[in-house]
C-alpha positions as CSV (number, residue, x, y, z in Angstrom):
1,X,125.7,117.8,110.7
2,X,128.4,120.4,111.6
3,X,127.2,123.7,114.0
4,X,127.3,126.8,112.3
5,X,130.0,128.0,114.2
6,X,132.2,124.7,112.6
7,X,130.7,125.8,109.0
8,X,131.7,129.9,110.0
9,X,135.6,128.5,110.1
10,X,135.4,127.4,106.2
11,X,136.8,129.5,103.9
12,X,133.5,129.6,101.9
13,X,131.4,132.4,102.8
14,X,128.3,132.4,100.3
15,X,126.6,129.5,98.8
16,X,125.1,129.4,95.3
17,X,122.4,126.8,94.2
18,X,122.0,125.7,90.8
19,X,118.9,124.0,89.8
20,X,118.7,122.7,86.6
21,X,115.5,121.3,84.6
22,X,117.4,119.1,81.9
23,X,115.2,117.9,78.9
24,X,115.6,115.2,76.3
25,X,113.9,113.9,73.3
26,X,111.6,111.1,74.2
27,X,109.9,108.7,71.5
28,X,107.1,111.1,71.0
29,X,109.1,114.4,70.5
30,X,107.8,116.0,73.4
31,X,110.1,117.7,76.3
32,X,110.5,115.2,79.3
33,X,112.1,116.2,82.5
34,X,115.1,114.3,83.5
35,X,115.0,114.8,87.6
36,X,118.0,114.9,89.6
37,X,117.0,113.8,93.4
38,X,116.1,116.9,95.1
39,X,118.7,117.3,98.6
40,X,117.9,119.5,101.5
41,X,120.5,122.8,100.9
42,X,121.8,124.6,104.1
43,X,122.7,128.1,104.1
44,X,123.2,130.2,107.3
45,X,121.5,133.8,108.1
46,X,122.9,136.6,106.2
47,X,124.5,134.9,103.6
48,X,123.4,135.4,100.1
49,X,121.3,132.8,98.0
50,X,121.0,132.3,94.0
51,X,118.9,129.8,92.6
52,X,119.5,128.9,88.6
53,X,116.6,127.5,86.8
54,X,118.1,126.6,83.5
55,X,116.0,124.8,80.2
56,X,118.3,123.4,77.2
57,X,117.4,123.0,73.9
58,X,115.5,120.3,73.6
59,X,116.9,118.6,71.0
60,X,120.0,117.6,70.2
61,X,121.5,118.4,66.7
62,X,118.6,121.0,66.2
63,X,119.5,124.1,63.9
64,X,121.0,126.9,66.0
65,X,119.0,129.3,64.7
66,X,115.8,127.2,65.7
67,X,114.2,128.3,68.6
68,X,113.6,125.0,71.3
69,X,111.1,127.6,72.9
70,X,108.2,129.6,72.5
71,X,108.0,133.0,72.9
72,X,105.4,132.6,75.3
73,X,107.0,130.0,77.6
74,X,107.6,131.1,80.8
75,X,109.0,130.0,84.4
76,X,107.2,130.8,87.9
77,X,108.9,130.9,90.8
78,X,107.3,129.7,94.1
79,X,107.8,128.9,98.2
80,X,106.2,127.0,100.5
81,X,107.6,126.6,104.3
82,X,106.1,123.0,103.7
83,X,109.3,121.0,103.2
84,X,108.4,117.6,102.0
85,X,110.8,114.1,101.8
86,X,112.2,113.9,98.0
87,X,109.7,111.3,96.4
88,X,106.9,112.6,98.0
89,X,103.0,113.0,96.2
90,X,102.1,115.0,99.3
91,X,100.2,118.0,97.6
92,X,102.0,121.4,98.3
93,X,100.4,125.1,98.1
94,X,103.4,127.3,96.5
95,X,103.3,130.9,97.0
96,X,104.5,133.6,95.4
97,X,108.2,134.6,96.6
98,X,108.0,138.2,95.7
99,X,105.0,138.9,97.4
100,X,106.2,136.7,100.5
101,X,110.1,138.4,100.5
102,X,110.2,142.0,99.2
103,X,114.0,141.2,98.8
104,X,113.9,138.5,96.3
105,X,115.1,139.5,92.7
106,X,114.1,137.3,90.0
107,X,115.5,137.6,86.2
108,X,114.2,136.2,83.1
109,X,116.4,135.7,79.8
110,X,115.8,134.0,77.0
111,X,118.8,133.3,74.3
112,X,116.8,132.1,71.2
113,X,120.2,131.7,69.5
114,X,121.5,128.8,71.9
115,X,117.8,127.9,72.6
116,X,118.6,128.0,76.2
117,X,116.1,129.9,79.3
118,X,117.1,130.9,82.3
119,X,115.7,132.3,85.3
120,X,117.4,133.3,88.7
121,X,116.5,133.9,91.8
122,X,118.1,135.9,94.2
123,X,118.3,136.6,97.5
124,X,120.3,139.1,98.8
125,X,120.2,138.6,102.5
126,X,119.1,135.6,103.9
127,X,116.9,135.3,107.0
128,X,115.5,132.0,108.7
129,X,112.2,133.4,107.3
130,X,113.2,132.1,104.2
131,X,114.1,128.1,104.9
132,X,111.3,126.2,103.0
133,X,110.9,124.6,99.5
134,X,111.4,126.2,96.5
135,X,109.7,125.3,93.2
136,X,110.9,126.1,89.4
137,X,108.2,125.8,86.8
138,X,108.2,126.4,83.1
139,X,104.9,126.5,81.2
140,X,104.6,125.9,77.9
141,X,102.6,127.4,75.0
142,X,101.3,124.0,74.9
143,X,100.2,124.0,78.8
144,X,102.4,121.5,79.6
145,X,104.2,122.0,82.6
146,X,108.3,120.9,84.0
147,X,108.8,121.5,87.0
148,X,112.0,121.3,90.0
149,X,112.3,121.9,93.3
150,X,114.8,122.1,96.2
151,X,114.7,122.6,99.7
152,X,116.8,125.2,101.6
153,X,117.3,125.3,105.2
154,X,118.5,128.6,106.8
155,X,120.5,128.3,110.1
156,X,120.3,130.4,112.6
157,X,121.1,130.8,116.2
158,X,117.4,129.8,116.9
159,X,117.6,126.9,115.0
160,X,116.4,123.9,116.9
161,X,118.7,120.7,116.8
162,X,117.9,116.9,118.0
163,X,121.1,116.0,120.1
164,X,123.4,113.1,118.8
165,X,121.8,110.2,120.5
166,X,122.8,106.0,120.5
167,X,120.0,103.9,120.9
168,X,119.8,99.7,120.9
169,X,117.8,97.3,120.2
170,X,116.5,94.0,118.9
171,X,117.4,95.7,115.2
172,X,120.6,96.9,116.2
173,X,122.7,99.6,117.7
174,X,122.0,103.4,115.9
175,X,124.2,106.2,116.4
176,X,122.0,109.3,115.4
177,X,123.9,112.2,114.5
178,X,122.7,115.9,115.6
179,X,120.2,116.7,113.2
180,X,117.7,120.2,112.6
181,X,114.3,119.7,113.7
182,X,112.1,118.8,110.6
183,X,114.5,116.7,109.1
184,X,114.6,112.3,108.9
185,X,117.6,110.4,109.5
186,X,118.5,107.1,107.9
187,X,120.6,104.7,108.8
188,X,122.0,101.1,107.5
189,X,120.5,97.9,109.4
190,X,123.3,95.5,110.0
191,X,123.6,91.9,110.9
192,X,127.1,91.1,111.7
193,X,128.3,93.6,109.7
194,X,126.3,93.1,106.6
195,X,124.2,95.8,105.5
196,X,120.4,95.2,105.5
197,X,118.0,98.0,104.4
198,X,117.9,101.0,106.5
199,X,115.9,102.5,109.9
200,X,114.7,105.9,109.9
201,X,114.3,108.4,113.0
202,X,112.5,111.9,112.6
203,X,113.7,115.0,114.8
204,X,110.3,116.8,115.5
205,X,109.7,120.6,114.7
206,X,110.3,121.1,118.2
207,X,113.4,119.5,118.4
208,X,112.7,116.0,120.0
209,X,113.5,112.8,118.5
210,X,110.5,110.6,117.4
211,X,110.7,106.8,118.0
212,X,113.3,104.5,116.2
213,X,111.7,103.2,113.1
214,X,113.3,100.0,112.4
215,X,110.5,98.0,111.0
216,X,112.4,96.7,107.9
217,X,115.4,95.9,109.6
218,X,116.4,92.1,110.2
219,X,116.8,90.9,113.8
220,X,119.8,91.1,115.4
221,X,120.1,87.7,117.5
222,X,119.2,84.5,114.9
223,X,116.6,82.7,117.9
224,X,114.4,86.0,117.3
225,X,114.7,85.9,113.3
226,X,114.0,81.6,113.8
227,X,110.4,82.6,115.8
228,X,109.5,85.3,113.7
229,X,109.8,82.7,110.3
230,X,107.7,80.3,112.9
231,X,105.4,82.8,112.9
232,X,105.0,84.1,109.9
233,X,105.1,81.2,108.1
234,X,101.7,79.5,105.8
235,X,101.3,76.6,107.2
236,X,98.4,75.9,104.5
237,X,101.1,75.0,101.4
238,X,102.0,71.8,102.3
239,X,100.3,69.0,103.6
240,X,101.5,67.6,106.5
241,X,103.4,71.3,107.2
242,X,102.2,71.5,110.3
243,X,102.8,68.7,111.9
244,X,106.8,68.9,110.8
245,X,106.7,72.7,111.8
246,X,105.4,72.1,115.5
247,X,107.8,69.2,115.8
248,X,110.3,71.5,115.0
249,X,109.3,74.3,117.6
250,X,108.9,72.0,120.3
251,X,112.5,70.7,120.0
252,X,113.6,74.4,119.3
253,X,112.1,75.4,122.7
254,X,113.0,72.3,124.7
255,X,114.6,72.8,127.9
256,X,118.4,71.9,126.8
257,X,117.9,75.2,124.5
258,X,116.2,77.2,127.4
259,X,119.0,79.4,127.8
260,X,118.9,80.9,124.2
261,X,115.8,82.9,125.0
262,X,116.6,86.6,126.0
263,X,114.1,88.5,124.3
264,X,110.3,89.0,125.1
265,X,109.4,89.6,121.7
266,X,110.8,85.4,121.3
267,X,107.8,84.6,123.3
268,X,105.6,86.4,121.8
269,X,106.3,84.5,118.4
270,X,105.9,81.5,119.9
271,X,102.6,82.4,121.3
272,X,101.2,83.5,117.8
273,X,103.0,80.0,116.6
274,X,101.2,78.0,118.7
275,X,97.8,80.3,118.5
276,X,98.2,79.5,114.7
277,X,98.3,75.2,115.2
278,X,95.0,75.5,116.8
279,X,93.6,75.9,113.4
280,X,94.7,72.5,112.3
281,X,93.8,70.5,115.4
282,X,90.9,68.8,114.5
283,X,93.0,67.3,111.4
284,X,95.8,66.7,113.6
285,X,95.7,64.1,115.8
286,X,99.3,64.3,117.4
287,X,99.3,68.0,117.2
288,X,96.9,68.6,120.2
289,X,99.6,67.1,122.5
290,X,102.5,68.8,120.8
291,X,101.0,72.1,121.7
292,X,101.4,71.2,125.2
293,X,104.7,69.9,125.0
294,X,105.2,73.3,123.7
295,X,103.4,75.4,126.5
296,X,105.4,73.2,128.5
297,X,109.1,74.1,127.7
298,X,107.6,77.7,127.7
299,X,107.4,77.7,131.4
300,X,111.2,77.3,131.7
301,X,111.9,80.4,130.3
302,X,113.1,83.2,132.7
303,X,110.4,84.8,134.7
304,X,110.9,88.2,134.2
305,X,111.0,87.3,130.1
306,X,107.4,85.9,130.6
307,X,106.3,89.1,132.8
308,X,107.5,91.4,130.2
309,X,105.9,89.1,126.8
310,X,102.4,89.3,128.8
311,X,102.9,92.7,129.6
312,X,103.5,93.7,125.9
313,X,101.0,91.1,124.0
314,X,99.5,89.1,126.6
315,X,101.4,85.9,125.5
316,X,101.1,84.1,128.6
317,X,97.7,84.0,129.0
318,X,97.2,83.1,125.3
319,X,99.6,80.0,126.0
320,X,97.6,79.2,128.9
321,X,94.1,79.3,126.4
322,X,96.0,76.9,123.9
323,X,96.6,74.6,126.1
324,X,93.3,74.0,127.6
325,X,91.9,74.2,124.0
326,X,94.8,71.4,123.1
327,X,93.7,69.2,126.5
328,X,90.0,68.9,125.1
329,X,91.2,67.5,121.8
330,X,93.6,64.9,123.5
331,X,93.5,62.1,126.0
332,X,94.1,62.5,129.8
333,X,97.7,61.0,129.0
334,X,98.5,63.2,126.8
335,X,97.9,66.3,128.3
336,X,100.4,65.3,131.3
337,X,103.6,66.8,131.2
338,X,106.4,68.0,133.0
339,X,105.6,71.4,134.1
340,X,101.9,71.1,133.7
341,X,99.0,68.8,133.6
342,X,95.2,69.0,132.0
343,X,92.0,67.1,132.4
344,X,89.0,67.4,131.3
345,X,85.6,66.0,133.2
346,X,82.0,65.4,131.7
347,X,80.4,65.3,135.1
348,X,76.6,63.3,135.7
349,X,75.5,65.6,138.6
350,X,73.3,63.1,139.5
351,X,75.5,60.2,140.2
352,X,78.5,62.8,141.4
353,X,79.3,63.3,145.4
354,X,83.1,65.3,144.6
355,X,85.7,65.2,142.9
356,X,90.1,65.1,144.2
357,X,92.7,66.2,142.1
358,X,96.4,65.7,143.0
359,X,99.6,66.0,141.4
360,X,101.7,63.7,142.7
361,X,105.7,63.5,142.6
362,X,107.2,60.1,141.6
363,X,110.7,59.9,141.5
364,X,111.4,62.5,138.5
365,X,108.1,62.5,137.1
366,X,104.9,64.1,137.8
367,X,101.6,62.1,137.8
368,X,97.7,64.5,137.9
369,X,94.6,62.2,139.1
370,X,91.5,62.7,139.3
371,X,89.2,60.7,141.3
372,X,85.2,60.9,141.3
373,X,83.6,59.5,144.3
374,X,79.7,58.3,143.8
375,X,76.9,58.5,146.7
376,X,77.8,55.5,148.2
377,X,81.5,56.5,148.4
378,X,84.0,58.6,150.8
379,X,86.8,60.6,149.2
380,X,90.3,60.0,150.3
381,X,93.5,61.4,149.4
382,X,96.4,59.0,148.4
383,X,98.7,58.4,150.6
384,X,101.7,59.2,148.2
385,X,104.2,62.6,147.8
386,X,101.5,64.9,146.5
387,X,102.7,68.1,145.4
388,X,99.3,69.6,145.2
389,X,95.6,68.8,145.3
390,X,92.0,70.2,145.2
391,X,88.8,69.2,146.1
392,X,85.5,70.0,144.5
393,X,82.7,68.9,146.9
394,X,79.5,67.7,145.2
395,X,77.5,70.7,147.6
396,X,78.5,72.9,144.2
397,X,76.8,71.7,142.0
398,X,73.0,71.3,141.6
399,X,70.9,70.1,138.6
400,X,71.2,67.0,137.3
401,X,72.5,68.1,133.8
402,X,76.0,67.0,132.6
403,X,78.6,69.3,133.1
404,X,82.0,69.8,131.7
405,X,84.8,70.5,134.2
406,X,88.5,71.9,133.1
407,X,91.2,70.7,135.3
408,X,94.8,72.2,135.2
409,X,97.7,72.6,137.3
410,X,100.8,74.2,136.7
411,X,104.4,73.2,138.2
412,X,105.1,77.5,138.7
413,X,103.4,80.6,138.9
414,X,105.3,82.3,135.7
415,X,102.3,81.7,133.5
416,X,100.2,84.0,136.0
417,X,102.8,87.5,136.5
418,X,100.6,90.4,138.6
419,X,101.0,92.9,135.5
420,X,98.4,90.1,134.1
């Protein structure tokens, strides 16, 4: 987009607008409209604006004396300040443009020797008043209607710009150029240089830009465009599908690989990945301690990445629901790992004085017990390197019903950020 003070230095003063409504012989005889994409035509204030609508003979090789036309065929002008996108169904109320703008001149001729109809509009002197979409329509003496339109944009020094503006993201880097208010920018997506689709950004009637829209543009960085397939995927084509696909992701998020995770919307896949294995693990076996392998490896990710994931989706606290669901589908073996450990009680009040649970630090490794003391018992803690351990005294409990208590402890507090 140039300012009208750049466009003022050209040599051309006055711009003329031809629209054309071109029609060909179909299979059937009848008059089609061949379209050319309609493009949004600048023009500043006080310049002076024709508009051709021009209808050919309609088919070729006809006589010349043969008239393509009836007499009664007609074309009507109209205006709308509505401008729409080209390709648009969005239904648009035309006015009159002779009744809107005193100054318009439209003239009519019909050359039944060529076959050919034209109408023009004109415009003498153009005001910002008159920016909107402008519609040609010929009507038949059979009712049938072909129709073109165009946009025209008047500038003016009250015209209202968006500003030239970078922005960057997962999707990519966009340079926006200055653009009129009303008006949608598009833009390639690239990935290393390869064009991909496009991203679109609207400058508001009041001159502000609108969010990026980049929803059909790839992923910049291949780890986010390797989650997103993780999550997207249907894990209901192929038997044993999931089993391969969480092996897969818990190798992919191991803690060798733990520095290839920079983006929060990463963890989010993962979360919905993992969210989507709990649907299998009743006919998985393995997969209930995968899952916590899984939730795991997540806990070595940067803090501030995990903050920012349960900020936006609330991915940590749906890893932390997996893997409680996973630890009461698997042993108490199992649902030990590195950074975390999960056991599950089904507690005989009746029979129950308290129960201690420590995590306890052996060498490199990391072992979670639980002990239950009956009546005739003490409790005790072991007299070993324990990293952490709680006691739940059998004074909490009343009934003598079986209860079932959840157990977990976690090697950090990233799981657990204060924006919750």
């Amino acid at each position: 987009c140039q300012t009208p003070e750049e466009f003022k230095n050209q040599p051309l003063k006055k711009i003329r607008i031809g629209i054309d409504i071109h029609c060909s012989q179909s299979t059937n005889n009848q008059p089609q409209l061949d379209l050319i994409p309609d493009k949004t035509q600048l023009i500043f204030e006080g310049d002076s604006l024709t508009l051709t609508c021009r209808a050919p003979r309609l088919a070729l090789g006809s006589m010349r004396e043969q008239e393509d036309f009836a007499t009664k065929s007609n074309v009507f002008w109209g205006w709308s300040e509505k401008i729409i996108n080209p390709g648009s169904k969005e239904d648009v109320v035309f006015l009159n443009p002779k009744e809107k703008f005193p100054s318009v001149i439209i003239d009519e001729r019909h050359f039944s020797d060529s076959g050919i109809l034209f109408s023009v509009l004109k415009i003498p002197y153009v005001t910002r008043n008159h920016s909107g979409l402008f519609d040609c329509t010929l009507h038949q003496k059979d009712d049938s209607l072909l129709s073109k339109r165009v946009s025209v944009l008047v500038i003016s020094d009250k015209t209202r710009y968006c500003l030239a503006q970078e922005t960057a993201d997962n999707k990519g880097v966009f340079s926006w150029p200055r653009t009129i208010r009303g008006n949608t920018v598009k833009l390639p997506c690239t990935i290393e240089g390869v064009a991909s689709s496009s991203a679109t950004r609207r400058c508001n009637e009041t001159g502000i830009w609108e969010p990026v829209d980049a929803s059909n543009c790839p992923y910049i960085r291949e780890t986010t465009r390797v989650l997103e397939q993780f999550a997207k995927v249907d894990l209901t084509i192929a038997r044993g599908s999931v089993l391969e696909s969480a092996r897969r992701l818990r190798s992919f998020t191991s803690r060798e690989q733990g520095e290839r995770f920079r983006d929060p919307v990463e963890v989010i896949y993962i979360g919905k990945t993992v969210q989507n294995y709990l649907e299998f693990i009743n006919k998985e076996k393995e997969l209930s301690s995968i899952i916590i392998d899984i939730v795991s490896n997540v806990m070595e990710f940067p803090r501030k990445l995990l903050e920012h994931a349960q900020f936006i989706d609330g991915t940590c606290k749906k890893l932390i629901e997996a893997a409680e669901e996973a630890a009461s589908h698997t042993t108490s073996a199992d649902s030990q790992k590195q950074n975390l450990a999960i056991e599950l009680f089904k507690i005989p009040m009746d029979i129950i004085v308290g129960i201690t649970c420590s995590w306890i630090k052996i060498e490199q490794s990391r072992i979670f017990q639980c002990n239950t003391a009956s009546k005739t018992q003490s409790l005790a803690f072991h007299e070993k390197n324990i990293e952490a351990s709680i006691q739940f005294p059998a004074t909490q409990y009343s009934g003598s019903q079986t209860h079932r208590l959840l157990v977990s402890v976690y090697h950090n507090n990233k799981f657990f950020p204060q924006n919750k």
